[in-house]
SESE-790017 format. One record per residue (C-alpha): residue in one letter; y, x, z. Coordinates in steps of 0.1 Angstrom, whole numbers, padded with zeros to 4 digits, always signed. Each point is the difference from the previous one (the first is absolute). Layout:
N
AYXZ;...
! end
This chain:
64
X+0714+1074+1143;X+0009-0025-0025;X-0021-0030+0005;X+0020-0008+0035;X+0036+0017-0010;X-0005+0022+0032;X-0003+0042-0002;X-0010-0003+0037;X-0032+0012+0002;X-0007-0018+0032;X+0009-0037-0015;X-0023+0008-0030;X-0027+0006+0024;X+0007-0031+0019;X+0003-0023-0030;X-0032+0013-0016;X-0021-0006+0037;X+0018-0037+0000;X-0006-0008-0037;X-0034+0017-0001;X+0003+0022-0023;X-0027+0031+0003;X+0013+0039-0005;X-0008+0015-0035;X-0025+0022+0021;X-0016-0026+0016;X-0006-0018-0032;X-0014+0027-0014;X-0027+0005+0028;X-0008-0038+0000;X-0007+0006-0038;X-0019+0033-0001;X-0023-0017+0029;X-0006-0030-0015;X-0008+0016-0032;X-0024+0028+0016;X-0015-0029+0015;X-0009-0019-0029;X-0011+0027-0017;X-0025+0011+0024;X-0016-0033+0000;X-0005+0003-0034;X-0040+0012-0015;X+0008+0009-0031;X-0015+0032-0002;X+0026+0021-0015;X+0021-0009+0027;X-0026+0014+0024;X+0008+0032-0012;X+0035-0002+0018;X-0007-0020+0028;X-0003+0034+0029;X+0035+0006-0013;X+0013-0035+0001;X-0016-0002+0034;X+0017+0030+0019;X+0031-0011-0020;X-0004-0036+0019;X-0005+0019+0032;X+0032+0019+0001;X+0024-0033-0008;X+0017+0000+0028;X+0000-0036+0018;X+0041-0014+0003;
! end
């Protein structure tokens, strides 16, 4: 890993709990929730149309 001049897998994984920064896959959850989320609270009535899917979607997100 580049941004801490360290190929130890172990330090990277350190460094990024210390300094805060998330996993890719983890960012990508936080995303996909908070973006299923929003869009089921919308009304706008073509939305509707995909709100089942967006629900069962929001259900399988596993919580990190």
């Amino acid at each position: 890993m580049k941004i801490f001049k360290t190929n130890s897998k172990d330090i990277v994984i350190e460094c990024k709990i210390y300094f805060g920064f998330p996993d890719v896959d983890e960012l990508i959850t936080q995303r996909k929730r908070a973006f299923l989320a929003a869009f089921n609270a919308n009304d706008n009535s073509i939305y509707v149309t995909f709100v089942n899917t967006s629900l069962i979607a929001l259900s399988t997100i596993t919580v990190i």
